[in-house]
DONU-735946 format. One line per field, with one value per residue: residue in one letter; x, y, z of N, C-alpha, C in turn. Coordinates in Angstrom, 1 decimal, padded with zeros to 4 digits. Layout:
BEGIN
resn [a  ...]
n_xx [X  ...]
n_yy [Y  ...]
n_zz [Z  ...]
ca_xx [X  ...]
ca_yy [Y  ...]
ca_zz [Z  ...]
c_xx [X  ...]
c_yy [Y  ...]
c_zz [Z  ...]
***
This chain:
BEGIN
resn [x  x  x  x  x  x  x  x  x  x  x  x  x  x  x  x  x  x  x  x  x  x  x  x  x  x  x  x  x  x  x  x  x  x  x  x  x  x  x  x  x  x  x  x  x  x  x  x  x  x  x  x  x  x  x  x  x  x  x  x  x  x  x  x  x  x  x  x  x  x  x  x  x  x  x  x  x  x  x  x  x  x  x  x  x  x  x  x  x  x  x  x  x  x  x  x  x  x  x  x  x  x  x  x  x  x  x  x  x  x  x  x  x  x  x  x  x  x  x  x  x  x  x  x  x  x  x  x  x  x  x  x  x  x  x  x  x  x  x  x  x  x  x  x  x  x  x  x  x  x  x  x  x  x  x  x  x  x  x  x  x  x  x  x  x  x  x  x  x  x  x  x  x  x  x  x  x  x  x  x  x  x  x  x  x  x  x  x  x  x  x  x  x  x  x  x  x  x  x  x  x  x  x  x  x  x  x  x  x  x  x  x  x  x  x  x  x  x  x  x  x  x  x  x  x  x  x  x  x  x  x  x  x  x  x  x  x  x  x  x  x  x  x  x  x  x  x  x  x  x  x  x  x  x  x  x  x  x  x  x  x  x  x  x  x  x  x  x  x  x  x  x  x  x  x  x  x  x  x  x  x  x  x]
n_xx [-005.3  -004.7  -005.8  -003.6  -001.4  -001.1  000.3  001.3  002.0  003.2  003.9  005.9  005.2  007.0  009.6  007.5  005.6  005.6  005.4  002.5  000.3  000.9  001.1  -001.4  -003.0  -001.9  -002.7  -001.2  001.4  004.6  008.6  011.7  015.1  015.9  017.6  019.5  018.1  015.8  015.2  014.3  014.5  016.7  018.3  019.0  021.6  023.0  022.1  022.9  025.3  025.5  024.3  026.8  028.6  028.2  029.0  027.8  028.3  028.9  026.8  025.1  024.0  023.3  020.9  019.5  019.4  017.5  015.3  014.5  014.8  013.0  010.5  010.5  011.0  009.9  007.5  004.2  001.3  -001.4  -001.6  -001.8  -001.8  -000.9  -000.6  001.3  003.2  005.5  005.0  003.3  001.1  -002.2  -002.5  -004.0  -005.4  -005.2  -005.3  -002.7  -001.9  -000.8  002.8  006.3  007.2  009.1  008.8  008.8  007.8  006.9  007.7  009.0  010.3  010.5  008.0  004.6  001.2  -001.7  -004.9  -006.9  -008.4  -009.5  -009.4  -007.7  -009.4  -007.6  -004.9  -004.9  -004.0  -001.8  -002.1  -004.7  -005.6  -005.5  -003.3  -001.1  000.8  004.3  005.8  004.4  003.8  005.7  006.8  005.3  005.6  008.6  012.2  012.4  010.4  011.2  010.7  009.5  007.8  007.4  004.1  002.7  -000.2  -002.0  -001.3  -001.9  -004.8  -005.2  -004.7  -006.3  -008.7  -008.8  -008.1  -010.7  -012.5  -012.0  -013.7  -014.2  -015.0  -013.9  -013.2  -012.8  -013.6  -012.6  -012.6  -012.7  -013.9  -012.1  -009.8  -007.7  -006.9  -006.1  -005.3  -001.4  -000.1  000.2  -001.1  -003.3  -004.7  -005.4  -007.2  -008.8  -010.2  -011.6  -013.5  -015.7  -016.5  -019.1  -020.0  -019.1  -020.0  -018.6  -016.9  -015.0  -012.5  -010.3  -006.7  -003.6  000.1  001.6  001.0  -001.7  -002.7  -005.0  -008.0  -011.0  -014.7  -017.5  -020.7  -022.0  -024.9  -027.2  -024.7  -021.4  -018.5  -014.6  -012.2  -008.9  -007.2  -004.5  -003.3  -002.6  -000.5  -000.8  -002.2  000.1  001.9  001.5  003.1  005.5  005.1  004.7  006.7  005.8  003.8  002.6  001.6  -001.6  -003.6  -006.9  -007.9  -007.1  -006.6  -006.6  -005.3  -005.2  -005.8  -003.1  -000.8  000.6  003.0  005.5  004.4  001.3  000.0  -000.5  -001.9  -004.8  -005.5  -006.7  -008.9  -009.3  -009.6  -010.5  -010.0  -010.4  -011.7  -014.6  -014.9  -015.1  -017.8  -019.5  -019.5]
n_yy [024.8  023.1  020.1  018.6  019.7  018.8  016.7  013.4  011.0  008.2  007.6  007.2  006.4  006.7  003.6  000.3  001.5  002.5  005.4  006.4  006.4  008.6  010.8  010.4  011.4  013.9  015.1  015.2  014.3  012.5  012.5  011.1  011.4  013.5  014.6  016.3  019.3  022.0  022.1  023.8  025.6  024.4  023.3  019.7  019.1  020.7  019.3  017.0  017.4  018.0  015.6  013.5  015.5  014.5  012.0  010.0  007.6  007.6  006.7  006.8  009.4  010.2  008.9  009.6  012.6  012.8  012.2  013.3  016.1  015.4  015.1  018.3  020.4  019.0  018.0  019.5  022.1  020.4  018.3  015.1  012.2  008.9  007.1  004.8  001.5  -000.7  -004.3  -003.8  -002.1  -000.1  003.3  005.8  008.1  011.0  014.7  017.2  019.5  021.8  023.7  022.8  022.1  021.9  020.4  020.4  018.9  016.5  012.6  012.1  014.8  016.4  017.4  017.4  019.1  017.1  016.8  014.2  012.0  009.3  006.8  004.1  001.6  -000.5  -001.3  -001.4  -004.8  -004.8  -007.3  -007.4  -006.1  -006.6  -008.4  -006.1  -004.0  -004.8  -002.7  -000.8  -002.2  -002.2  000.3  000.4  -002.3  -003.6  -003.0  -001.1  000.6  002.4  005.8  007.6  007.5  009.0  008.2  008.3  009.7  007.8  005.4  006.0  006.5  004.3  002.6  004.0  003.2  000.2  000.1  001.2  -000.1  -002.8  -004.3  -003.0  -003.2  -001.6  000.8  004.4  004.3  005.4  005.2  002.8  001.0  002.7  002.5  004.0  002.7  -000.4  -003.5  -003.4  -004.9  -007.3  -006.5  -004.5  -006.3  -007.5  -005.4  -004.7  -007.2  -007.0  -005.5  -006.8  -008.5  -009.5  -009.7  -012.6  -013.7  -014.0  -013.8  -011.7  -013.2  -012.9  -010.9  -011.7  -011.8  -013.6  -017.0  -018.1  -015.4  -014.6  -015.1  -016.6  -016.8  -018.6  -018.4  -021.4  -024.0  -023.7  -023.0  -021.4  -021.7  -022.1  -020.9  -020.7  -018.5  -017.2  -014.6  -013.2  -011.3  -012.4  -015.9  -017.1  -016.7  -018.0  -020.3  -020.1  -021.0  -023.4  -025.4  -026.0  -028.1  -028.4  -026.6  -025.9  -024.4  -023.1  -021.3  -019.1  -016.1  -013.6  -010.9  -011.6  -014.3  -016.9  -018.4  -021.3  -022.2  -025.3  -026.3  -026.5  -028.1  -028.7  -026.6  -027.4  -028.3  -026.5  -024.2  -021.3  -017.7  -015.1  -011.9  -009.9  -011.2  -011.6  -008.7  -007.6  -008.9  -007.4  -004.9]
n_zz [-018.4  -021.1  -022.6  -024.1  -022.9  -020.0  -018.4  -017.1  -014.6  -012.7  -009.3  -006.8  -003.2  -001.3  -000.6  -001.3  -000.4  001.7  003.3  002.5  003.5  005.7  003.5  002.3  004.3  004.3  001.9  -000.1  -002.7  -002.4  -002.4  -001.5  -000.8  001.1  002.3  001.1  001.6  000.7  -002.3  -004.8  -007.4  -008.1  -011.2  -013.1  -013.0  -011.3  -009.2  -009.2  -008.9  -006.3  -004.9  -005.7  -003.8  -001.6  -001.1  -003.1  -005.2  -008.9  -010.7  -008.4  -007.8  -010.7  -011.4  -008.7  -008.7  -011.5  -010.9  -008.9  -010.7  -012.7  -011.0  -009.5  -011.3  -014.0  -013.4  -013.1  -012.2  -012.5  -013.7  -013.9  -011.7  -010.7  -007.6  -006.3  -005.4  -006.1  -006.2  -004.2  -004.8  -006.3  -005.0  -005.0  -007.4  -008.9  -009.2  -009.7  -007.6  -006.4  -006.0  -006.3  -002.9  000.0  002.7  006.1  008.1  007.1  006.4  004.4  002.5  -000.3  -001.7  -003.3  -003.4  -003.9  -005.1  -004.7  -006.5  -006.5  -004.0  -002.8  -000.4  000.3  -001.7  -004.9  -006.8  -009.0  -011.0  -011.0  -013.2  -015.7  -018.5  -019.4  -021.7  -021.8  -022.0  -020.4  -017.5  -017.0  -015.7  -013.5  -012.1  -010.4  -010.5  -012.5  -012.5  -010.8  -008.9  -009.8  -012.5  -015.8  -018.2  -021.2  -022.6  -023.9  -022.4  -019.8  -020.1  -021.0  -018.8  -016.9  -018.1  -017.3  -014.7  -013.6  -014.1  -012.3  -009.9  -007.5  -003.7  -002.0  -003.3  -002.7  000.5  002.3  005.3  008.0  010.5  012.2  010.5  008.0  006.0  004.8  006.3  007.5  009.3  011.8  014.3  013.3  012.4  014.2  015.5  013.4  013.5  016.1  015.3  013.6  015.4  015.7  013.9  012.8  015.0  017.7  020.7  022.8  024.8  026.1  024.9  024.3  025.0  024.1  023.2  022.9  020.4  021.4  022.7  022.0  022.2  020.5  019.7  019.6  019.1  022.2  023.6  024.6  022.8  023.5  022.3  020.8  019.0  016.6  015.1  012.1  009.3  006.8  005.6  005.5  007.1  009.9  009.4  010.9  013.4  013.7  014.0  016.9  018.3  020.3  020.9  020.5  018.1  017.3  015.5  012.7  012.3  009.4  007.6  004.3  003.0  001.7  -000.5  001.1  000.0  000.3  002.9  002.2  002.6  005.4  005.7  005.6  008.1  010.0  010.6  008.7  009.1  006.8  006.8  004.6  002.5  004.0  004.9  002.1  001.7  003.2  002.8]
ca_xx [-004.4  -005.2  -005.4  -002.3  -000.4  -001.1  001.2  001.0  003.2  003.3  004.7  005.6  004.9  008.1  009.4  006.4  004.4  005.0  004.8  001.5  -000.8  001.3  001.0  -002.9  -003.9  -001.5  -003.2  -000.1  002.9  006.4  009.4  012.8  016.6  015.3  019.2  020.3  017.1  015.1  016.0  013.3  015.3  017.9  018.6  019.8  023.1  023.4  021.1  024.0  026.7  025.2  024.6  027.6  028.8  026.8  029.4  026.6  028.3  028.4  025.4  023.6  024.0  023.2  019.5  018.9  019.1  017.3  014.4  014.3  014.8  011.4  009.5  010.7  011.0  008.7  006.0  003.0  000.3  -002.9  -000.8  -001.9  -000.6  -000.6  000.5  001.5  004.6  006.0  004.4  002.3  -000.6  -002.2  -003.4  -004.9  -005.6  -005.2  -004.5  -001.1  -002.6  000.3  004.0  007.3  007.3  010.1  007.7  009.9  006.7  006.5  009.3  009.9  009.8  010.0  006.3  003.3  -000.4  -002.5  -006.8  -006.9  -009.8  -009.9  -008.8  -008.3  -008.6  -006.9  -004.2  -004.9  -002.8  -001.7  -002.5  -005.9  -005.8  -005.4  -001.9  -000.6  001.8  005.2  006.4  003.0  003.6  007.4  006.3  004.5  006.0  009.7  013.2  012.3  009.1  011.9  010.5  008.8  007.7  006.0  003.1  002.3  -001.2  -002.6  -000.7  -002.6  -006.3  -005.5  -004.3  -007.2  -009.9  -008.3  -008.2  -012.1  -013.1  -011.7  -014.5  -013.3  -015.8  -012.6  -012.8  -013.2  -014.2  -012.7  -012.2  -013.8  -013.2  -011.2  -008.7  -008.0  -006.5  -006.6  -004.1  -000.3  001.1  -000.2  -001.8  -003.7  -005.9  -006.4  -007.8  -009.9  -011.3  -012.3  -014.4  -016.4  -016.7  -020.4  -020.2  -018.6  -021.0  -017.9  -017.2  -013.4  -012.2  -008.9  -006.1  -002.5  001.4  001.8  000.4  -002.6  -002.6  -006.3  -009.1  -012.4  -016.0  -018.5  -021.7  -022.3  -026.4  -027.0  -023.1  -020.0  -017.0  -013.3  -011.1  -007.6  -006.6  -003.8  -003.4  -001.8  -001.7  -000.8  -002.4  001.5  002.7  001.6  004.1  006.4  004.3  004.1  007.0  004.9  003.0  002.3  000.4  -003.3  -004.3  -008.4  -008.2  -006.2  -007.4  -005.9  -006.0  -005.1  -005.4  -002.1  -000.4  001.5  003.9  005.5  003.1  000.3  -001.1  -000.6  -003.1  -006.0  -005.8  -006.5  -009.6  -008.5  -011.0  -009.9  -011.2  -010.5  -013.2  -015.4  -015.1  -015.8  -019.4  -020.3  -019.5]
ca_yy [023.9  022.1  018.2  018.6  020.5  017.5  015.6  012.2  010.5  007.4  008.7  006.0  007.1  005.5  002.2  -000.2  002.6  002.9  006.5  006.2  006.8  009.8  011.3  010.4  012.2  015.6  015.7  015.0  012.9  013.0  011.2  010.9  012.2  015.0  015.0  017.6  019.5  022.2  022.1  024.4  026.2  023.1  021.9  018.4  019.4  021.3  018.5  015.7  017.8  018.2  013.9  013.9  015.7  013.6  010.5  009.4  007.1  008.5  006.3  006.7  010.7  010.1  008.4  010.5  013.6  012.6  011.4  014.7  017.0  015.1  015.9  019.7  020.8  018.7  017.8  020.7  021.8  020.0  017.2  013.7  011.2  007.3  006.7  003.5  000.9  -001.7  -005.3  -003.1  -002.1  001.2  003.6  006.5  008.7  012.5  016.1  017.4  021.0  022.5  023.2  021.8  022.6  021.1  020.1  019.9  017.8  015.1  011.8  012.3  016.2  017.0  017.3  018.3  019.1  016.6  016.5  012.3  011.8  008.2  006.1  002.6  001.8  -001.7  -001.1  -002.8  -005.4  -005.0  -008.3  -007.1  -004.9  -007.6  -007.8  -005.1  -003.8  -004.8  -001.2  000.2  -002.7  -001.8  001.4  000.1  -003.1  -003.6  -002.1  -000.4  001.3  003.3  006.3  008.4  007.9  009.5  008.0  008.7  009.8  006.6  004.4  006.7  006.0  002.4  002.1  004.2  002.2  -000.9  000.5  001.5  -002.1  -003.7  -004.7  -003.7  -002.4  -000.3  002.3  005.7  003.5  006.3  004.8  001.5  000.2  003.7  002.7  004.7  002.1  -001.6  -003.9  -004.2  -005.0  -008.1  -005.9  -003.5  -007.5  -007.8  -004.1  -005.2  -008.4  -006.9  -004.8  -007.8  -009.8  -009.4  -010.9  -013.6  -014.5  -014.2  -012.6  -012.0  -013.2  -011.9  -010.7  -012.1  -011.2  -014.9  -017.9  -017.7  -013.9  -014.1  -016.7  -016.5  -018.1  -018.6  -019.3  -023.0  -023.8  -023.1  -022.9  -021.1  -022.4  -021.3  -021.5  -020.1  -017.7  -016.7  -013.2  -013.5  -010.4  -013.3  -016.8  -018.1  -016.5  -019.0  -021.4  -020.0  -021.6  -024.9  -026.7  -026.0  -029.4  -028.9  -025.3  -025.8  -023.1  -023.5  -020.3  -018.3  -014.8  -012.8  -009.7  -012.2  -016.1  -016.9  -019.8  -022.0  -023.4  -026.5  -026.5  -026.0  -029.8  -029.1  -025.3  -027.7  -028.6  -025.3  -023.0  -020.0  -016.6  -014.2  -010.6  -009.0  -011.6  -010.6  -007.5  -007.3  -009.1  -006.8  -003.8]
ca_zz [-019.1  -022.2  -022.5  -024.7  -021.8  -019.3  -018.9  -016.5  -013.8  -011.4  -008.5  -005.4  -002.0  -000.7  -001.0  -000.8  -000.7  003.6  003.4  001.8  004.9  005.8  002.5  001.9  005.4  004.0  000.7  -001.2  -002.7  -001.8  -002.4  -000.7  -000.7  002.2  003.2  000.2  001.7  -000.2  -003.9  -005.7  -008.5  -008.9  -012.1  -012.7  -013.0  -010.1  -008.3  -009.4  -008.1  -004.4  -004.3  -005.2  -002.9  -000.7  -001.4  -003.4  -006.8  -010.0  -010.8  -007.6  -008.4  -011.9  -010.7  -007.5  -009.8  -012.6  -010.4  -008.1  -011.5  -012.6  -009.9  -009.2  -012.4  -015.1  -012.8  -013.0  -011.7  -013.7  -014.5  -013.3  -010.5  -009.7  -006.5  -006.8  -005.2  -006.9  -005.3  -002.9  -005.9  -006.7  -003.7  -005.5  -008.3  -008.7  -010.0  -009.1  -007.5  -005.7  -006.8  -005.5  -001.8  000.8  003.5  007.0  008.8  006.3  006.5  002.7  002.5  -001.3  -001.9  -003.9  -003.0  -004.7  -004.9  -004.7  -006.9  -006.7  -003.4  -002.6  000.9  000.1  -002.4  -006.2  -007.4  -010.6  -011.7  -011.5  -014.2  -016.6  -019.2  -020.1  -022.4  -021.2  -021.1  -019.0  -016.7  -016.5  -014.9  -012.2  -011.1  -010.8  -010.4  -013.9  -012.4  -009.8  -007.7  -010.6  -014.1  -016.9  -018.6  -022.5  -022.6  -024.1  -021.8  -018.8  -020.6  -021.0  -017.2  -016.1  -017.8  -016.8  -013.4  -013.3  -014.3  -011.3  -009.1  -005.4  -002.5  -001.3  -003.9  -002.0  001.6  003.4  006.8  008.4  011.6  012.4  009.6  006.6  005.4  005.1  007.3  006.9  010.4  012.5  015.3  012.5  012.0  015.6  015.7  012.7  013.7  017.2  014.8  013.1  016.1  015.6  012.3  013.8  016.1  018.5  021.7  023.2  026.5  026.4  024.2  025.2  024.5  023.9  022.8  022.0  020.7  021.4  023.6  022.2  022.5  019.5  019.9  019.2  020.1  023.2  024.6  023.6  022.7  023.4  021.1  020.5  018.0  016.2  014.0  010.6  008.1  005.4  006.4  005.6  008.5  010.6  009.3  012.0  014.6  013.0  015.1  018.2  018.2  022.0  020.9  020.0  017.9  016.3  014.4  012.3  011.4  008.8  006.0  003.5  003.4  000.5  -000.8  002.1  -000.8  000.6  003.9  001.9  003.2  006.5  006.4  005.4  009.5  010.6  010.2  008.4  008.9  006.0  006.9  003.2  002.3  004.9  004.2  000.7  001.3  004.3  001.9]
c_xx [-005.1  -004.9  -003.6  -001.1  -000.4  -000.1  000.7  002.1  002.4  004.2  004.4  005.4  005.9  007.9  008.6  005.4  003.9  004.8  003.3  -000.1  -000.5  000.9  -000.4  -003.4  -003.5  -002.2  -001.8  000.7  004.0  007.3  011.0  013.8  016.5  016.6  020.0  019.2  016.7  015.8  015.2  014.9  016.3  017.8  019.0  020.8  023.5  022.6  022.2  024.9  026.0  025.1  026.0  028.7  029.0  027.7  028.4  027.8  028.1  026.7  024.4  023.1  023.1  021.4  018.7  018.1  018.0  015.6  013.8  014.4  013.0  010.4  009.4  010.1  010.0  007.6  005.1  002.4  -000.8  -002.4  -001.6  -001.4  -001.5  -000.2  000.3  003.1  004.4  005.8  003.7  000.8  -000.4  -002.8  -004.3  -004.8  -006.0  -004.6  -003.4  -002.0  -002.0  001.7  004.7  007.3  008.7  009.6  008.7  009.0  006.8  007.8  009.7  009.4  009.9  008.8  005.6  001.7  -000.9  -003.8  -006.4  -008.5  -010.2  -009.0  -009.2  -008.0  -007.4  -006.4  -004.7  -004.2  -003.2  -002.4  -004.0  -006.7  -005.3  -003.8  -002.2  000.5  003.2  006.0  005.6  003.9  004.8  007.2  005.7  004.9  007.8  010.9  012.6  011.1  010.1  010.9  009.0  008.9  006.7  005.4  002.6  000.5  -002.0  -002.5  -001.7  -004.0  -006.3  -005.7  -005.7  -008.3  -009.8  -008.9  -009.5  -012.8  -012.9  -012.8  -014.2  -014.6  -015.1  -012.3  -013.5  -013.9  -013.9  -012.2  -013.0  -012.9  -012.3  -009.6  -008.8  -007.1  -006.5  -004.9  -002.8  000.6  -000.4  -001.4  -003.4  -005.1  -006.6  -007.8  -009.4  -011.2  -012.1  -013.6  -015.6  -016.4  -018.3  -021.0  -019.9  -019.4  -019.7  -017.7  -015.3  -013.2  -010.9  -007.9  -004.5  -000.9  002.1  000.8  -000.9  -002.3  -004.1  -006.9  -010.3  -013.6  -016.9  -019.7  -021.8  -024.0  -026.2  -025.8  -022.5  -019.1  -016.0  -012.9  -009.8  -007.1  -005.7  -003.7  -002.0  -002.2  -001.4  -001.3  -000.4  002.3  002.9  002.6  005.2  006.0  004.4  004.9  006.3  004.0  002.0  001.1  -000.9  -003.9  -005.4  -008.2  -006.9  -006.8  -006.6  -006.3  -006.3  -004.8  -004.1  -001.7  001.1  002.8  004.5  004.9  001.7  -001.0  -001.3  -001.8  -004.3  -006.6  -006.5  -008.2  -009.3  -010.4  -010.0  -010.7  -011.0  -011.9  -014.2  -016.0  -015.8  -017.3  -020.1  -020.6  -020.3]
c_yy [023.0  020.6  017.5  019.1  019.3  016.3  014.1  011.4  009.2  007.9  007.3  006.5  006.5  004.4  001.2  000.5  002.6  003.9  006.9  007.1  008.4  011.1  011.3  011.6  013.7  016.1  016.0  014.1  013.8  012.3  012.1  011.9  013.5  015.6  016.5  019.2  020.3  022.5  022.3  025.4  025.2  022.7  020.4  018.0  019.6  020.0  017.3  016.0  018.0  016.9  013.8  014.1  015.3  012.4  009.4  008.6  007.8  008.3  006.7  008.1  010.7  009.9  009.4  011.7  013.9  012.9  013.2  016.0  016.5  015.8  017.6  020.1  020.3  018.3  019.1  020.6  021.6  019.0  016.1  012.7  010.0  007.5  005.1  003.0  -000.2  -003.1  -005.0  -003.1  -000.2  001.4  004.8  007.3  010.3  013.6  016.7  019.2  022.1  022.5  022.8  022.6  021.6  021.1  019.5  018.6  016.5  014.3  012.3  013.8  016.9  016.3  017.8  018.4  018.4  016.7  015.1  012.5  010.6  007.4  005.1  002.2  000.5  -001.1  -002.0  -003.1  -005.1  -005.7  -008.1  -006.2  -006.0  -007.8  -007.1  -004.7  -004.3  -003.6  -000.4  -000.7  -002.7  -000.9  001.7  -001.1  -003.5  -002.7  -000.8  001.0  002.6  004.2  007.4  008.2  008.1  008.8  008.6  008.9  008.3  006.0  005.0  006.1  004.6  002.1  002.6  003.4  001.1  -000.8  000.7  000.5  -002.7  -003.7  -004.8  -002.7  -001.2  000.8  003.4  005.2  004.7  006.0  003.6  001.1  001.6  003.6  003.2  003.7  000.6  -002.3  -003.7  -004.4  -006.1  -007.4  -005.1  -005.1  -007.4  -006.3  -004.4  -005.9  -007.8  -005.9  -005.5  -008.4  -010.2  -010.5  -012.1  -014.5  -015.3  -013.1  -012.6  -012.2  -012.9  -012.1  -011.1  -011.5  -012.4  -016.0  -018.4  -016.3  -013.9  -015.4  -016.3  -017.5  -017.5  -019.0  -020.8  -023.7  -022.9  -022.4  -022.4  -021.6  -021.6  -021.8  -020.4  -019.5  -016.9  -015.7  -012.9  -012.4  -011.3  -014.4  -017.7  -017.7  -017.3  -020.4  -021.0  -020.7  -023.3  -026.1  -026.5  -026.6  -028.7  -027.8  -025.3  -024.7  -023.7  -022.5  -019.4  -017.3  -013.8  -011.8  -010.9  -013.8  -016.4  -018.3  -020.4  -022.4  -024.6  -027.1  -026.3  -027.1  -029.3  -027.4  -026.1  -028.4  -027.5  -024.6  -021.9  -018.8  -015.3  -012.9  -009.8  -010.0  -011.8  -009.4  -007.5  -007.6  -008.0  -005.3  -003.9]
c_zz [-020.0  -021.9  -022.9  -023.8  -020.7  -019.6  -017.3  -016.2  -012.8  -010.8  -007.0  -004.0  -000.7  -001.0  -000.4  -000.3  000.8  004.1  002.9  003.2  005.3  004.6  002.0  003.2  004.9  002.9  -000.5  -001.8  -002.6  -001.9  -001.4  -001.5  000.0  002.8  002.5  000.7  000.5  -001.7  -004.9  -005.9  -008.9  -009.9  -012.0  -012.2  -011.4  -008.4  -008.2  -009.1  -006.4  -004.1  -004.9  -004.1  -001.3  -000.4  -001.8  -004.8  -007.6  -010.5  -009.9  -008.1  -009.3  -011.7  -009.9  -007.7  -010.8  -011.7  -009.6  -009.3  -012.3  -011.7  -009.2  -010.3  -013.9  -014.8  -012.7  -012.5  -012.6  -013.7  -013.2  -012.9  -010.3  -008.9  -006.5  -006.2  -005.8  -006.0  -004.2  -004.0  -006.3  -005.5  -004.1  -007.0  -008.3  -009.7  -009.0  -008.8  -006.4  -006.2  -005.7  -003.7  -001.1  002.4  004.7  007.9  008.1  006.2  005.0  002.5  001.0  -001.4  -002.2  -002.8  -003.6  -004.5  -005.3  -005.4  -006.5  -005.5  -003.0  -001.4  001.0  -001.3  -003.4  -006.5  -008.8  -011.6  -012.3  -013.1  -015.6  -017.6  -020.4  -020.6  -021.8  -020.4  -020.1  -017.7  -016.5  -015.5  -013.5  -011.2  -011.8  -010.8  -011.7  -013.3  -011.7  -009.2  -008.5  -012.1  -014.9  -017.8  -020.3  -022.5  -023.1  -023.6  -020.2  -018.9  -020.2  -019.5  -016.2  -015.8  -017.8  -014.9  -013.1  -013.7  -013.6  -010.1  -007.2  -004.6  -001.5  -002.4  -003.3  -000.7  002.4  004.6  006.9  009.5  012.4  011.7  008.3  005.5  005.6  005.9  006.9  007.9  011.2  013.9  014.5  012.1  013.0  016.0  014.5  012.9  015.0  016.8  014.5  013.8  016.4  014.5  012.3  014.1  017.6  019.6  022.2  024.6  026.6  025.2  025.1  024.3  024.2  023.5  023.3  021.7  021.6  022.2  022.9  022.0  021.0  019.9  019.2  019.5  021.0  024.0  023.4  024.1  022.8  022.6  020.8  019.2  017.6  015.0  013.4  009.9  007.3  006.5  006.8  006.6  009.4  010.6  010.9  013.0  014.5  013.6  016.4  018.2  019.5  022.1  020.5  019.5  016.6  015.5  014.1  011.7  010.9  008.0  004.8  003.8  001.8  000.9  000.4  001.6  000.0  001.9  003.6  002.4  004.6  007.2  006.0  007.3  010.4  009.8  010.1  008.2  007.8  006.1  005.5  002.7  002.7  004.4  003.2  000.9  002.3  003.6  001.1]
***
């Protein structure tokens, strides 16, 4: 296939990109409507009369269709993939190297083969990629970006070498800690941190189903200290705790330490451990 024959897609891996993990371990992307199931040879037409069908709207139809004739039908193999969700980031970079299959194993079962050239075990934000065009950055963040869209070859270059300028220790990491990916559930921290408790200079005395989630001791000189800790994947989580005067919690350990907005005085009380900035220096 010629450069000229190439064509180029963002492609989301479900919404918020929660199929994402499922879809990195198969070696593919995949998107949804698995209810009409397999729909290799469908036109649009015939794809808008089955939702439809479906008591789907003329609109939802109209969309559902449009979206699923994309990806059967004008997606190739050679052609180039984003995976990418809209306020999640980007998760990898790839050649499209299988055709349409209807995959019964996988939650979203229309689905390609992809080679991932390029993965991030922590998702990139957008922002990072500096501003860009209105219409690129339509495509990627926002109702506008929807499930699948194509990319003009220039708009691809720009995004790529945008994207290969961003300074992250999570391009192609692979695994760490036994995750192939970086946190996005409160438990997925605690699994983390019990990883770096070395780095620390902390030890654990027990994990709880309540308040504290966690007990542990630091060295301090000679003696360790207890201390109570609570696990945050954002630090603002912790706001929920915050009428519980009576709870004594020293630490808060999270993926991400973010902005408190109108409690933002009262997280200067609190030792916050941020393990993405950890990470990065230990990388």
């Amino acid at each position: 296939m010629s450069k000229n024959e190439i064509r180029y897609w963002k492609i989301s891996p479900g919404g918020g990109g929660f199929l994402w993990r499922e879809q990195q371990l198969n070696k593919c992307i995949a998107i949804g409507w698995s209810e009409i199931g397999n729909a290799k040879g469908l036109n649009e037409e015939a794809l808008r009369n089955i939702f439809l069908g479906k008591n789907y709207t003329k609109r939802e139809a109209i969309y559902a269709a449009s979206q699923l004739d994309c990806f059967i039908n004008k997606v190739s193999v050679g052609d180039k993939a984003i995976a990418s969700a809209s306020g999640k980031g980007i998760y990898a970079v790839g050649t499209i190297i299988g055709e349409y299959d209807f995959n019964d194993e996988l939650e979203y079962r229309h689905s390609r083969k992809v080679q991932w050239e390029t993965i991030f075990w922590h998702p990139v934000d957008i922002g990072l990629l500096g501003k860009l065009p209105e219409s690129l950055y339509n495509k990627f963040h926002g109702q506008s970006s929807q499930t699948i869209r194509e990319l003009e070859e220039k708009e691809w270059d720009k995004f790529c070498d945008r994207l290969n300028k961003v300074p992250t220790p999570f391009r192609n990491l692979g695994m760490w800690a036994g995750m192939i990916q970086s946190p996005e559930y409160e438990n997925e921290v605690m699994i983390l941190f019990s990883h770096m408790l070395q780095h620390f200079g902390m030890r654990i005395i027990q994990f709880a189903t309540r308040f504290p989630d966690a007990i542990v001791e630091r060295k301090k000189g000679k003696k360790w200290e207890k201390l109570n800790v609570e696990f945050e994947l954002w630090s603002s989580g912790f706001q929920d705790h915050l009428p519980d005067e009576d709870k004594k919690c020293d630490i808060i350990v999270c993926w991400e330490n973010n902005d408190w907005g109108r409690n933002e005085r009262q997280k200067e009380g609190y030792e916050i451990i941020e393990l993405k900035e950890h990470l990065e220096k230990i990388l």
